[in-house]
C-alpha positions as CSV (number, residue, x, y, z in Angstrom):
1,X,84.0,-38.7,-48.1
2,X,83.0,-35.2,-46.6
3,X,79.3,-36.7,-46.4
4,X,80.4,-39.6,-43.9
5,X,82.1,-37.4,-41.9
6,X,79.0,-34.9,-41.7
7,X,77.3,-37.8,-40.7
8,X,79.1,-38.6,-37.8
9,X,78.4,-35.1,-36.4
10,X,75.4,-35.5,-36.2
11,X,73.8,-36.7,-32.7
12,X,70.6,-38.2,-32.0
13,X,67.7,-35.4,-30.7
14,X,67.4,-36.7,-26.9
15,X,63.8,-36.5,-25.9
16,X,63.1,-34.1,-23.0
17,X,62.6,-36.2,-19.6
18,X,58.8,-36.0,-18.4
19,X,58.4,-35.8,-14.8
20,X,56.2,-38.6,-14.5
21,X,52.5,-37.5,-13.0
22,X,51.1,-38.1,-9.9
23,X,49.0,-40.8,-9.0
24,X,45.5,-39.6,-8.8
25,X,42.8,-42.5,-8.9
26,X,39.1,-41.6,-7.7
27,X,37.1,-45.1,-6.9
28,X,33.8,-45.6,-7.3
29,X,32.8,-44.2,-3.5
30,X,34.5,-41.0,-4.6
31,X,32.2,-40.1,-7.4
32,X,29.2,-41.1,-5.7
33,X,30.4,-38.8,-2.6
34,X,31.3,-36.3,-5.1
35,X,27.6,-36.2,-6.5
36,X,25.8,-36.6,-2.7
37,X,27.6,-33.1,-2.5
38,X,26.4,-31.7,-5.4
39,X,23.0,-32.8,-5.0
40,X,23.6,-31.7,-1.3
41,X,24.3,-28.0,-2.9
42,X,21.3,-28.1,-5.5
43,X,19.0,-29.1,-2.7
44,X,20.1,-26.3,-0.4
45,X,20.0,-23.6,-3.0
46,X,16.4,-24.9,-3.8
47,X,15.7,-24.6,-0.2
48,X,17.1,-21.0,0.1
49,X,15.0,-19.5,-3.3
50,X,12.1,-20.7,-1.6
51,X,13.0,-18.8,1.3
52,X,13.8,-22.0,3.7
53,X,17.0,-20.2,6.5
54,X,17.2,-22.8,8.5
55,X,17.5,-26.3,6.3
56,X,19.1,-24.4,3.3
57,X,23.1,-23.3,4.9
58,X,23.2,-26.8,6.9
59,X,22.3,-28.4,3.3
60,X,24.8,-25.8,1.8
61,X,27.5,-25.9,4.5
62,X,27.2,-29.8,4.4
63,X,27.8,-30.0,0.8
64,X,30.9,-27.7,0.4
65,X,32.7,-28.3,3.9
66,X,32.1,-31.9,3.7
67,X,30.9,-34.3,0.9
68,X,33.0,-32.2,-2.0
69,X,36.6,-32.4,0.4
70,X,35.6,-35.8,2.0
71,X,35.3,-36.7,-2.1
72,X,38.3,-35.7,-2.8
73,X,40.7,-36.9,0.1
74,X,39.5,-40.5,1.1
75,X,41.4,-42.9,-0.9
């Protein structure tokens, strides 16, 4: 009889609640912006080793301030 009685105690572990995650969802225009900027910044680092100042910060600038953030906020 004491074992029934232990087993009424006994509660069920409650799971902790999960704030559920946002909804992030990149289409297929976001990755290929994403890449245009990164082949944006590997072009204008090329540019600058081989000594280009004009063409390499607009490359650079255009990759960093632009493509990468316009990547990552258009829906």
């Amino acid at each position: 009889m004491a074992q029934q009685d232990r087993k009424k105690d006994f509660k069920k572990p409650v799971a902790p609640k999960v704030p559920p995650r946002p909804n992030i969802v990149f289409k297929p225009k976001n990755y290929v912006l994403f890449i245009l900027g990164v082949i944006t910044i590997g072009l204008g680092f090329l540019f600058l080793s081989r000594g280009s100042i004009t063409l390499a910060p607009i490359l650079l600038v255009a990759g960093y301030v632009i493509l990468i953030p316009l990547s990552i906020i258009l829906k």
